[in-house]
N, CA, C and O atoms as a GROMACS GRO file, in nm:
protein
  532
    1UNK      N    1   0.908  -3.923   1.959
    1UNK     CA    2   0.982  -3.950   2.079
    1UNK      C    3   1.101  -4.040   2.044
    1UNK      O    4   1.092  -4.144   1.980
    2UNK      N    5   1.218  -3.983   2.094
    2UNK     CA    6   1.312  -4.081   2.046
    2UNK      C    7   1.323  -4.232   2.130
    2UNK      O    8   1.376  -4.322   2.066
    3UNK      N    9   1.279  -4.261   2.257
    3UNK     CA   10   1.265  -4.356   2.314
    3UNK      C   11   1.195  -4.359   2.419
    3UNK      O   12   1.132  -4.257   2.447
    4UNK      N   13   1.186  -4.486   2.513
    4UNK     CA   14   1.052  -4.482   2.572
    4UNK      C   15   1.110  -4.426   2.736
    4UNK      O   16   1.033  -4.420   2.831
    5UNK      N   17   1.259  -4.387   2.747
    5UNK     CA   18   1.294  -4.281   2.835
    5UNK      C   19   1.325  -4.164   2.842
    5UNK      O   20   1.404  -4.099   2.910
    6UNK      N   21   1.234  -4.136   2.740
    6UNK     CA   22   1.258  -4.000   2.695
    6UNK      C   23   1.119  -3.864   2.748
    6UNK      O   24   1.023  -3.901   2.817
    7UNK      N   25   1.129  -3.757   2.716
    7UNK     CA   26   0.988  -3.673   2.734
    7UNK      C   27   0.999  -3.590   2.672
    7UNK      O   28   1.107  -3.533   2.690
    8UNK      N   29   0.940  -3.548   2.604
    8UNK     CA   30   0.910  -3.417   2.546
    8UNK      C   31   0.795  -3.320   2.528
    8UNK      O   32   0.678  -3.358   2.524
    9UNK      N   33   0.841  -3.168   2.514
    9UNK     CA   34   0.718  -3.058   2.477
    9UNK      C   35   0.726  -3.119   2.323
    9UNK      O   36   0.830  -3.106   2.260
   10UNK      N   37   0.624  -3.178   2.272
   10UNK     CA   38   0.529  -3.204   2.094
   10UNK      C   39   0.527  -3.072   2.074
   10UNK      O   40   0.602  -3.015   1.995
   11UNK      N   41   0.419  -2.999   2.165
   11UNK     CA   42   0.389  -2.842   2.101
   11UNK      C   43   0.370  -2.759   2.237
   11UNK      O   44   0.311  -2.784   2.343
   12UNK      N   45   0.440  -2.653   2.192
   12UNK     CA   46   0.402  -2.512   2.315
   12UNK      C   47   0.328  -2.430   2.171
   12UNK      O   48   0.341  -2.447   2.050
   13UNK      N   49   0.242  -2.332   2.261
   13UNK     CA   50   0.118  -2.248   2.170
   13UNK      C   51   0.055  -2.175   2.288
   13UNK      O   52   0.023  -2.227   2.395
   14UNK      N   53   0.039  -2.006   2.242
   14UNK     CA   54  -0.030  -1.957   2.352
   14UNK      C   55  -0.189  -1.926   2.292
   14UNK      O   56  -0.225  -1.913   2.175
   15UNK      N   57  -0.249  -1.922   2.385
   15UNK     CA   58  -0.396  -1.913   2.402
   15UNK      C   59  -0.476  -1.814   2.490
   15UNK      O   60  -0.442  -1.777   2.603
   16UNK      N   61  -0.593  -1.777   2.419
   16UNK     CA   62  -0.682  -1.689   2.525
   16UNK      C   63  -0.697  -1.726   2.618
   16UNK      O   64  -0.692  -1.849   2.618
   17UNK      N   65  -0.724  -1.664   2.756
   17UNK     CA   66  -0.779  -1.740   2.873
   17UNK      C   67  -0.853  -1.850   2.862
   17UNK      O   68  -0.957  -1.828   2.799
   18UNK      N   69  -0.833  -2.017   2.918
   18UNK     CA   70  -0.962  -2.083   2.883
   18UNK      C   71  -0.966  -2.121   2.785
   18UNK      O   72  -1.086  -2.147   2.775
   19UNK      N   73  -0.936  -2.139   2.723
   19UNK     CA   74  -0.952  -2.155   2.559
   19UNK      C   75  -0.823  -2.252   2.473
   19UNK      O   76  -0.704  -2.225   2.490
   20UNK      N   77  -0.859  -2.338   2.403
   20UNK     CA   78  -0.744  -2.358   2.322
   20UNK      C   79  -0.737  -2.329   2.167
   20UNK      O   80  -0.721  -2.415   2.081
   21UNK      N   81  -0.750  -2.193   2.147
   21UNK     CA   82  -0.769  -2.170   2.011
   21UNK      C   83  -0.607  -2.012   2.001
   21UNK      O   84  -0.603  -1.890   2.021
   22UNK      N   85  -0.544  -2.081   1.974
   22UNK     CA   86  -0.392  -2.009   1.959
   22UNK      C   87  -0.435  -1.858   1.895
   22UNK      O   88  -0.519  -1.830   1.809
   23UNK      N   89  -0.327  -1.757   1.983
   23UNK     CA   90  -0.372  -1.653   1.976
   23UNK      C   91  -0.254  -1.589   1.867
   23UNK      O   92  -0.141  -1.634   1.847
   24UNK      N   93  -0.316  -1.476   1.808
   24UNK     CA   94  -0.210  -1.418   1.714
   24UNK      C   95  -0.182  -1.278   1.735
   24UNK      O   96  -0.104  -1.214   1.665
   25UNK      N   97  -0.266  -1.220   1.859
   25UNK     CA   98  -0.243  -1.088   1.883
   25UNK      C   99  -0.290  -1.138   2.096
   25UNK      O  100  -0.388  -1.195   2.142
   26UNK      N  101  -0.180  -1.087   2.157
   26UNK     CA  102  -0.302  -1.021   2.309
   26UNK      C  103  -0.277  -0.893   2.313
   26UNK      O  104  -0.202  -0.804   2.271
   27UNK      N  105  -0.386  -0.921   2.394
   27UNK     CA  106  -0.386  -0.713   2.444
   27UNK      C  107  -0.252  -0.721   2.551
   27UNK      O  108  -0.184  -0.800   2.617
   28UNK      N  109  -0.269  -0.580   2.516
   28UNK     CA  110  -0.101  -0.538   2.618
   28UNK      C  111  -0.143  -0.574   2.773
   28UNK      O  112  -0.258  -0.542   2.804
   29UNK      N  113  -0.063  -0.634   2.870
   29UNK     CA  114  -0.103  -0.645   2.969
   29UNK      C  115  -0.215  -0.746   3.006
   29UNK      O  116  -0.271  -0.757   3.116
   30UNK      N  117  -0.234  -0.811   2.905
   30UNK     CA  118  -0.383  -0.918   2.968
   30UNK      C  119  -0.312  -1.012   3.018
   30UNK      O  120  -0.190  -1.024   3.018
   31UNK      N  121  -0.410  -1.093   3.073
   31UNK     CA  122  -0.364  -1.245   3.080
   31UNK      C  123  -0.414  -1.320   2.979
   31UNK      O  124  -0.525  -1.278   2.947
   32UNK      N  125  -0.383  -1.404   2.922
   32UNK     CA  126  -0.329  -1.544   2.903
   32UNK      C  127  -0.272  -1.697   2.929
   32UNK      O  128  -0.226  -1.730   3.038
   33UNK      N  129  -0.280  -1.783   2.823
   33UNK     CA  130  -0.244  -1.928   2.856
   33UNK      C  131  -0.160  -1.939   2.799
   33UNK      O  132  -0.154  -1.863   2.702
   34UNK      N  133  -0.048  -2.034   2.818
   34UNK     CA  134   0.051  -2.105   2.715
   34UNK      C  135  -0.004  -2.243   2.756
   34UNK      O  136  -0.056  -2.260   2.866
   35UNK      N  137   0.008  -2.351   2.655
   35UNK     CA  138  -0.049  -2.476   2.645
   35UNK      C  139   0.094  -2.541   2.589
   35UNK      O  140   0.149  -2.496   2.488
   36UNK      N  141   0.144  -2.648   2.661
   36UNK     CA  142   0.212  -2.708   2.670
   36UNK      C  143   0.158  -2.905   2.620
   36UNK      O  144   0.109  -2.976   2.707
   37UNK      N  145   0.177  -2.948   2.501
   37UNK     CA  146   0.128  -3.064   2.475
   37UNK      C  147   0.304  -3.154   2.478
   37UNK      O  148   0.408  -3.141   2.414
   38UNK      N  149   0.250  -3.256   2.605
   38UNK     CA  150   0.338  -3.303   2.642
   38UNK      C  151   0.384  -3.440   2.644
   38UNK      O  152   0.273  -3.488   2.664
   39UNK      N  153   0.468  -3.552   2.639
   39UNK     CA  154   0.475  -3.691   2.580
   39UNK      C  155   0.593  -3.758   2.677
   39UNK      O  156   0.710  -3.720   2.682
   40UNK      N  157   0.559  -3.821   2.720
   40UNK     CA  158   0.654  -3.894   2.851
   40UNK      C  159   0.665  -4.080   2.823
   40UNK      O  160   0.582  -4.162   2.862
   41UNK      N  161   0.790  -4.111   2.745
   41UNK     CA  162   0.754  -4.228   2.689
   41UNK      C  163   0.751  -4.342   2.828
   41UNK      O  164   0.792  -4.330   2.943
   42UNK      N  165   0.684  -4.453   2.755
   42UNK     CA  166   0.599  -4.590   2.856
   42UNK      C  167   0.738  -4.603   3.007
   42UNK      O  168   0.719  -4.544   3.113
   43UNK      N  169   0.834  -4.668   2.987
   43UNK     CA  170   0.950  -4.666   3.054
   43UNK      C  171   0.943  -4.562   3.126
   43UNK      O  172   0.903  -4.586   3.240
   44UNK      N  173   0.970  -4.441   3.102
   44UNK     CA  174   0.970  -4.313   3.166
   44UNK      C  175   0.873  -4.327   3.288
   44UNK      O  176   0.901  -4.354   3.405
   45UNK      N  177   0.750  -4.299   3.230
   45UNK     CA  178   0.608  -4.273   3.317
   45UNK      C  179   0.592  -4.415   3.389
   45UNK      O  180   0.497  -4.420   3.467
   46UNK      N  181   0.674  -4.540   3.374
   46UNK     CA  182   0.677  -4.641   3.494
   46UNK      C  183   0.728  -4.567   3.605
   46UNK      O  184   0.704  -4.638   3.702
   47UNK      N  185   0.785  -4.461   3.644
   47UNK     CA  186   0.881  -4.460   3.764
   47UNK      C  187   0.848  -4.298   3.800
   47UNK      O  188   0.899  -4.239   3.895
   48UNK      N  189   0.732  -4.228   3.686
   48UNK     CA  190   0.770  -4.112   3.708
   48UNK      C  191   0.716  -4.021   3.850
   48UNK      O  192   0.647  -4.076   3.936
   49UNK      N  193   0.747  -3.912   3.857
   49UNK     CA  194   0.698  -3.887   3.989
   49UNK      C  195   0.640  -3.755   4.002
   49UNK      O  196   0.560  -3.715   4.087
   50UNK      N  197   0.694  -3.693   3.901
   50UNK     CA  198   0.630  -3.554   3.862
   50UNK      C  199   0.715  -3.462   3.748
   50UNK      O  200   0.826  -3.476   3.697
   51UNK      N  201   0.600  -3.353   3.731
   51UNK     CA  202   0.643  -3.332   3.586
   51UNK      C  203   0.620  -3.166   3.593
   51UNK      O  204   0.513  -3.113   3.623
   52UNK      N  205   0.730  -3.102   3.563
   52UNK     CA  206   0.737  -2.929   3.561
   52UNK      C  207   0.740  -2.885   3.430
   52UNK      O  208   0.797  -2.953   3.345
   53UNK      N  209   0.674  -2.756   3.394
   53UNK     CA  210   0.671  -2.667   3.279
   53UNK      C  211   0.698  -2.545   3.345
   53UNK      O  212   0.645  -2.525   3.455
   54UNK      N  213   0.796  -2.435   3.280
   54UNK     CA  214   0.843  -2.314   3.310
   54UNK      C  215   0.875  -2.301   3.252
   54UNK      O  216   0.968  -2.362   3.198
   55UNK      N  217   0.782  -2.153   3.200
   55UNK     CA  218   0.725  -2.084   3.078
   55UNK      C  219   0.753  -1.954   3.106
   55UNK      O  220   0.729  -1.896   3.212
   56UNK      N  221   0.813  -1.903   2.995
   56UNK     CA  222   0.888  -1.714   2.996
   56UNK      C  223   0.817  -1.687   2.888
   56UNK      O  224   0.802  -1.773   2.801
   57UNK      N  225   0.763  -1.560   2.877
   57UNK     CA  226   0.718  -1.486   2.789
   57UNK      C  227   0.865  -1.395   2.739
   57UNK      O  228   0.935  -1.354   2.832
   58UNK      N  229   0.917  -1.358   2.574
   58UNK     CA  230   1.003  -1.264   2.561
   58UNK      C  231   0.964  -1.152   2.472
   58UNK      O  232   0.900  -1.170   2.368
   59UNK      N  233   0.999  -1.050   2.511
   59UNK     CA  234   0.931  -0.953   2.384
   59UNK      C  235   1.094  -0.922   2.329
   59UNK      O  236   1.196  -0.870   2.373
   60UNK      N  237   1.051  -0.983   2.219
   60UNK     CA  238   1.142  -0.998   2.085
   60UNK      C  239   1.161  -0.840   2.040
   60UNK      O  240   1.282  -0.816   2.038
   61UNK      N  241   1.096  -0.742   2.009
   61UNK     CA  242   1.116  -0.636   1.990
   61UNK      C  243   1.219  -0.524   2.075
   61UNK      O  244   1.286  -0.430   2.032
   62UNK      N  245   1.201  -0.572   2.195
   62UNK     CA  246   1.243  -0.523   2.276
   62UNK      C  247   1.400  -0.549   2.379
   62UNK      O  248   1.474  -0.492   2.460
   63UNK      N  249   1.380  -0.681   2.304
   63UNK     CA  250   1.462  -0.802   2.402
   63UNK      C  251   1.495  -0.798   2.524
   63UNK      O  252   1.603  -0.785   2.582
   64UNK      N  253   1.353  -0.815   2.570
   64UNK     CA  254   1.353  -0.831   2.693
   64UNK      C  255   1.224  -0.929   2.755
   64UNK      O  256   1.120  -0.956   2.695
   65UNK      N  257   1.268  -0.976   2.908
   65UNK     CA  258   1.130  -1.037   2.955
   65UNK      C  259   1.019  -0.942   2.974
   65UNK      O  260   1.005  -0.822   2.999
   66UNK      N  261   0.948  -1.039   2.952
   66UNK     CA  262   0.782  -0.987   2.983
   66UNK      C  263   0.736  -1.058   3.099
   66UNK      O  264   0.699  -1.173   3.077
   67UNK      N  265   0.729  -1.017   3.214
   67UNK     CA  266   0.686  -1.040   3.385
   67UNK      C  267   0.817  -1.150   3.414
   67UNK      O  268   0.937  -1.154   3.389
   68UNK      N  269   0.708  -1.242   3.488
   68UNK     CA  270   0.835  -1.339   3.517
   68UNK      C  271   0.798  -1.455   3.472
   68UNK      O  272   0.686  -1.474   3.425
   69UNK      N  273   0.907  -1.567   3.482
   69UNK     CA  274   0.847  -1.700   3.431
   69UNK      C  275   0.725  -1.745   3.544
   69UNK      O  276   0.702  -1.704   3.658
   70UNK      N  277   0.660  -1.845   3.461
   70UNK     CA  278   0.541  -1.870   3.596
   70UNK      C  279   0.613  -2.050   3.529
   70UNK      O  280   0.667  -2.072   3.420
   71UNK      N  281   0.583  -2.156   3.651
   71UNK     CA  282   0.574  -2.256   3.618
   71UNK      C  283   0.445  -2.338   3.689
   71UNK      O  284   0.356  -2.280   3.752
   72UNK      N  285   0.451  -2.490   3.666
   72UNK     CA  286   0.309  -2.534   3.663
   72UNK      C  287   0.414  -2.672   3.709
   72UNK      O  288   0.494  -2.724   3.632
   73UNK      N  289   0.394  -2.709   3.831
   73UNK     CA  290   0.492  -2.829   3.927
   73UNK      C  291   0.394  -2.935   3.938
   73UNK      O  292   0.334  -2.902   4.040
   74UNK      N  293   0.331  -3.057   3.891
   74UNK     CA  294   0.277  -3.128   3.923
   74UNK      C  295   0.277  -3.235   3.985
   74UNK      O  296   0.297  -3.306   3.886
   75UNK      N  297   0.270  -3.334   4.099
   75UNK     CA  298   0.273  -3.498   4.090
   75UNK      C  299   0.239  -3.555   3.997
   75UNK      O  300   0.163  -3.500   3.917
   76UNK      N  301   0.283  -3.679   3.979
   76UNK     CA  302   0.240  -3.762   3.829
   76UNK      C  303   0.236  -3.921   3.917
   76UNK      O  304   0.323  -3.995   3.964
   77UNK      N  305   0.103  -3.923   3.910
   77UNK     CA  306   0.089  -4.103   3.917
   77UNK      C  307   0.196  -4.227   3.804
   77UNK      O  308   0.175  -4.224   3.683
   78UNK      N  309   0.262  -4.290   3.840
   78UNK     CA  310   0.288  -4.359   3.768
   78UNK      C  311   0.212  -4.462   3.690
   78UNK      O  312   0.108  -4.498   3.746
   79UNK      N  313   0.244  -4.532   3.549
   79UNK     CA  314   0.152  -4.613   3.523
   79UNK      C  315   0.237  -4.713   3.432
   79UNK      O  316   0.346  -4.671   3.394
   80UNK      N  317   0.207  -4.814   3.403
   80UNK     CA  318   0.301  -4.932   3.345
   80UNK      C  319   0.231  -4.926   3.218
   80UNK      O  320   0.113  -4.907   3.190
   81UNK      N  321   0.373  -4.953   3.121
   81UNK     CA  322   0.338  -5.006   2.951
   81UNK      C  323   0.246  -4.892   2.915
   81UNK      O  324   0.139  -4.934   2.873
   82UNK      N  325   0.252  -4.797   2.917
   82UNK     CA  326   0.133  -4.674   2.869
   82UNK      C  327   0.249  -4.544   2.841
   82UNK      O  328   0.337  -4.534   2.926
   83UNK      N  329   0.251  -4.464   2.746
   83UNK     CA  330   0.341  -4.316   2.744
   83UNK      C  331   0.208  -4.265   2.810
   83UNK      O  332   0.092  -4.308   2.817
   84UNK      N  333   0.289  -4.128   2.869
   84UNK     CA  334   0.200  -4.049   2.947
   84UNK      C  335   0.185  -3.889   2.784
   84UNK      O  336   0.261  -3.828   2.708
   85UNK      N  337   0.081  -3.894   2.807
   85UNK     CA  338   0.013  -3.778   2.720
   85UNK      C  339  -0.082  -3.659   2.747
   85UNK      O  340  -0.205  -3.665   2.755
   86UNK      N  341   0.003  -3.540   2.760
   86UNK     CA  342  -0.108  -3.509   2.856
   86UNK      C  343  -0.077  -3.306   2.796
   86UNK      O  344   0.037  -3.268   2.770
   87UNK      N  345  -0.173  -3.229   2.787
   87UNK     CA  346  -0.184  -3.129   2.793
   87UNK      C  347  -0.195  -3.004   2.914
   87UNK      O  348  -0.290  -2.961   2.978
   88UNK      N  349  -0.013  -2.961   2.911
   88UNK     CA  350  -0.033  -2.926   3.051
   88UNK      C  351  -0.085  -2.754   3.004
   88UNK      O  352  -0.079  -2.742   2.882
   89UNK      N  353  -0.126  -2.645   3.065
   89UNK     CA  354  -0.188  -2.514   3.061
   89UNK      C  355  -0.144  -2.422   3.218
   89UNK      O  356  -0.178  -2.423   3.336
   90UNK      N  357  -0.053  -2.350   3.133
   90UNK     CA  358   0.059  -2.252   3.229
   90UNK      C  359  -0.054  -2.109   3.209
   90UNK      O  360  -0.086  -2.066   3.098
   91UNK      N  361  -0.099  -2.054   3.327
   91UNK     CA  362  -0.195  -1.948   3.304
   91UNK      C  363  -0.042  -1.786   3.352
   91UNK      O  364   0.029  -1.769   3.451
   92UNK      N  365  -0.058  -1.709   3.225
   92UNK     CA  366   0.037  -1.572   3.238
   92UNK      C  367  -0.055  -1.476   3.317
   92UNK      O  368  -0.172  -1.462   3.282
   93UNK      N  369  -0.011  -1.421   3.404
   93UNK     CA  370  -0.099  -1.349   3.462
   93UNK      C  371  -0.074  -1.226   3.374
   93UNK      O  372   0.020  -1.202   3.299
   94UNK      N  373  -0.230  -1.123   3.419
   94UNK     CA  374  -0.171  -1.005   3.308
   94UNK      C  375  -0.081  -0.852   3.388
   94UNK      O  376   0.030  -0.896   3.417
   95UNK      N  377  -0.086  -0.739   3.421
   95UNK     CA  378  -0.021  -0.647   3.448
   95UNK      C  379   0.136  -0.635   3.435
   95UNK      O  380   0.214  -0.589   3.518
   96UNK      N  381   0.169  -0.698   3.288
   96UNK     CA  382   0.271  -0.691   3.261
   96UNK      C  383   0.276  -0.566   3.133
   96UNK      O  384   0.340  -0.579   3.029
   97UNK      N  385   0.204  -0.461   3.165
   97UNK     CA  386   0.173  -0.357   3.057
   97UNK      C  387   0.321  -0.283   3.022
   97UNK      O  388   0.354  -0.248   2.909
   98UNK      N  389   0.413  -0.266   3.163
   98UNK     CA  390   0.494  -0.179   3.134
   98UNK      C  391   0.665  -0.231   3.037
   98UNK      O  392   0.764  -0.167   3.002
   99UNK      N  393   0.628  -0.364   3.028
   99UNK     CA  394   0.711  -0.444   2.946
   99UNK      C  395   0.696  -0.474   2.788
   99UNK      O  396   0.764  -0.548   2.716
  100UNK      N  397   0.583  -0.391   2.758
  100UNK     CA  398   0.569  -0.420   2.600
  100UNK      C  399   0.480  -0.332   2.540
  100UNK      O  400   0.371  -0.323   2.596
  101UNK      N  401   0.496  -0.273   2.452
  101UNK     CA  402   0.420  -0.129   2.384
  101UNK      C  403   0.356  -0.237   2.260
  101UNK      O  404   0.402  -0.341   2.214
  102UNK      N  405   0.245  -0.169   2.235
  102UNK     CA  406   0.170  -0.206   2.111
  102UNK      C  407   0.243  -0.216   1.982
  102UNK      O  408   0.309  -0.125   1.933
  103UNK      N  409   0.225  -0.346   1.926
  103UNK     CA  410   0.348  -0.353   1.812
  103UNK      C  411   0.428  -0.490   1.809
  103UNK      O  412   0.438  -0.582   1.728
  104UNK      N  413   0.484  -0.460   1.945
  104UNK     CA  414   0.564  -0.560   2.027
  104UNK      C  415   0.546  -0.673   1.979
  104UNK      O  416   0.431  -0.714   1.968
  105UNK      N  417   0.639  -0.743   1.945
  105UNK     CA  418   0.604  -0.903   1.920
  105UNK      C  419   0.717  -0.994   2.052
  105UNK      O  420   0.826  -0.989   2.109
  106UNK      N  421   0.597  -1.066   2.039
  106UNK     CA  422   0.622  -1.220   2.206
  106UNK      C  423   0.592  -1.318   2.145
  106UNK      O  424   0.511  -1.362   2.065
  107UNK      N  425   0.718  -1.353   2.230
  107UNK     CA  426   0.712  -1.558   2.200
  107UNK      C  427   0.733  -1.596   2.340
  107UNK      O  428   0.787  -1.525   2.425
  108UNK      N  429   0.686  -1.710   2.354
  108UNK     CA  430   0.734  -1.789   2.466
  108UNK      C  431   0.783  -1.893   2.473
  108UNK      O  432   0.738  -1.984   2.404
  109UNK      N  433   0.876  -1.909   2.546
  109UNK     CA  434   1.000  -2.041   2.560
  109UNK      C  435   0.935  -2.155   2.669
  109UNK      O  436   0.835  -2.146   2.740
  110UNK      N  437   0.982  -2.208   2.662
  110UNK     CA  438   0.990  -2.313   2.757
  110UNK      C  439   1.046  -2.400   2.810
  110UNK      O  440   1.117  -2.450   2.722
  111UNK      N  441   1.064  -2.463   2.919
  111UNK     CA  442   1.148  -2.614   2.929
  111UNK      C  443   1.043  -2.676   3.030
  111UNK      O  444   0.970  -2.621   3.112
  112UNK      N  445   1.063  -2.831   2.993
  112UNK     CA  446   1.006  -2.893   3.068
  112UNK      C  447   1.110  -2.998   3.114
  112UNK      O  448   1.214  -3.018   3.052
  113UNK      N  449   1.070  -3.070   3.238
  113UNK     CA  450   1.108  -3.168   3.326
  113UNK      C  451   1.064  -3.210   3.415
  113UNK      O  452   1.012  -3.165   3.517
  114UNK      N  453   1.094  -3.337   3.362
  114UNK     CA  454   1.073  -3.476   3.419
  114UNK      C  455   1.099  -3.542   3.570
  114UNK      O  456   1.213  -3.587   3.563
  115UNK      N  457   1.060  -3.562   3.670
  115UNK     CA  458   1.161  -3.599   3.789
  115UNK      C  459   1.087  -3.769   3.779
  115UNK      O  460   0.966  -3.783   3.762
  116UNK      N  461   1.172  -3.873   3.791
  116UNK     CA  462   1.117  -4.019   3.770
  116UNK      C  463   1.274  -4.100   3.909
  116UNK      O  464   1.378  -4.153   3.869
  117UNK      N  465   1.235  -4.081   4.056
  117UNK     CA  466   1.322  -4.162   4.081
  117UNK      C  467   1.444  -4.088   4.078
  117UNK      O  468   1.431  -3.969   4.106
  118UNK      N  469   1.568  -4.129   4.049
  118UNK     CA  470   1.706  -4.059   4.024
  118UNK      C  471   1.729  -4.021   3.884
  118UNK      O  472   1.835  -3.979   3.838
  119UNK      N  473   1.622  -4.040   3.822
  119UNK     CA  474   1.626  -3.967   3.609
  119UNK      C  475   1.583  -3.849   3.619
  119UNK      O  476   1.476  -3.841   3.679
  120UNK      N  477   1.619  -3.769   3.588
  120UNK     CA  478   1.544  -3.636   3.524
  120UNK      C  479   1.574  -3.612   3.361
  120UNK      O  480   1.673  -3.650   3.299
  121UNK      N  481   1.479  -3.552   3.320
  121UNK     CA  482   1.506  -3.518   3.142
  121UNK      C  483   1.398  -3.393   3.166
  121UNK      O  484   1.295  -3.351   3.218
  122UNK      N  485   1.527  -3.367   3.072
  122UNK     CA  486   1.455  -3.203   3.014
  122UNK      C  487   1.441  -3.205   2.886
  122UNK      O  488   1.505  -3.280   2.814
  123UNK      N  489   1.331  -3.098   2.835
  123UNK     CA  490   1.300  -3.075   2.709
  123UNK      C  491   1.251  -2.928   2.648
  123UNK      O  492   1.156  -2.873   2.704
  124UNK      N  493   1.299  -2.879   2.562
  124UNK     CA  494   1.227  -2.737   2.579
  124UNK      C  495   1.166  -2.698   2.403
  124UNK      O  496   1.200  -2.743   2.294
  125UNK      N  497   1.076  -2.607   2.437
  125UNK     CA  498   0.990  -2.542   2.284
  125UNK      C  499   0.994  -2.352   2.337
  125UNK      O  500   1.031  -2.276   2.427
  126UNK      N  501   0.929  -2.355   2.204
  126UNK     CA  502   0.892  -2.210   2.176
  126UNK      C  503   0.750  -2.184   2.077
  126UNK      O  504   0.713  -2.258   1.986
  127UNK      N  505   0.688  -2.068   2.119
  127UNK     CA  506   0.590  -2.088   2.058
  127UNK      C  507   0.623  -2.011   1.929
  127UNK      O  508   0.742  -1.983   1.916
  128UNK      N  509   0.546  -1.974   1.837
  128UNK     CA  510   0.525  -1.851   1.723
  128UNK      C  511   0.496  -1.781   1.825
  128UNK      O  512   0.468  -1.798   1.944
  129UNK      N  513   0.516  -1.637   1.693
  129UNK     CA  514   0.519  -1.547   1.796
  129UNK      C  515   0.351  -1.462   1.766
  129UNK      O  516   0.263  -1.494   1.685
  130UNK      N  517   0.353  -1.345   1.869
  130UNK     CA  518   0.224  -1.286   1.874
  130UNK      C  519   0.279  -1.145   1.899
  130UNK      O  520   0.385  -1.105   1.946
  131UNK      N  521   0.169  -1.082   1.850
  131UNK     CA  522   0.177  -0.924   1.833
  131UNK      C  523   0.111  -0.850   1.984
  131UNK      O  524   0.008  -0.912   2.012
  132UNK      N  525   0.134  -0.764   2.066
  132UNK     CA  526   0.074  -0.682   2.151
  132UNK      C  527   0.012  -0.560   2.074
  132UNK      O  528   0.067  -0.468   2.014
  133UNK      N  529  -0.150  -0.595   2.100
  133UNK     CA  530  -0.230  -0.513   2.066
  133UNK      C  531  -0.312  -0.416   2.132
  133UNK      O  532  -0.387  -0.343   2.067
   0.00000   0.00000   0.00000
């Protein structure tokens, strides 16, 4: 973290439903998780007020989206002298079959932000990518 008003995605990584064990293939059309590990320095999370992840799936092969972005809008308790650390989990819904043929390789992007008061900060990742199987 570069300072303690700062926030950042550490790591985006997608995952089986439920699960945090990073996936290297999904089936075409399933659902899925993207896992968002997230870091909101001490300063920051004094004032903060809530905290968004919005998450796109892209099929790289294809270049194009895969469904739509889904995001994950939370309140955030504030707390003094503490960074906030926290693992947020964006669930992809699945029937996105007609956007990616077997083969296909997907990554997913991300940005996150911060709302603290009149600050906002953004931050964004990407995961590795994964094969449609």
């Amino acid at each position: 973290m570069s300072n303690d008003m700062d926030a950042n995605i550490k790591l985006l990584y997608p995952v089986d439903k439920n699960s945090f064990f990073t996936i290297d293939d999904v089936g075409r059309g399933k659902e899925f998780d993207v896992v968002a590990n997230v870091e909101v320095g001490e300063d920051l999370n004094e004032v903060i007020d809530r905290h968004k992840v919005r998450v796109g799936i892209v099929n790289l092969t294809q270049a194009k989206p895969v469904g739509l972005p889904q995001i994950l809008d939370t309140p955030v308790t504030p707390a003094n002298n503490v960074p906030l650390l926290a693992e947020l989990r964006v669930p992809i819904p699945g029937g996105w079959d007609a956007d990616a043929e077997v083969g296909d390789v997907l990554q997913a992007i991300a940005s996150y932000t911060v709302i603290a008061g009149v600050n906002t900060d953004f931050s964004t990742a990407q995961t590795v990518t994964s094969v449609v199987s």
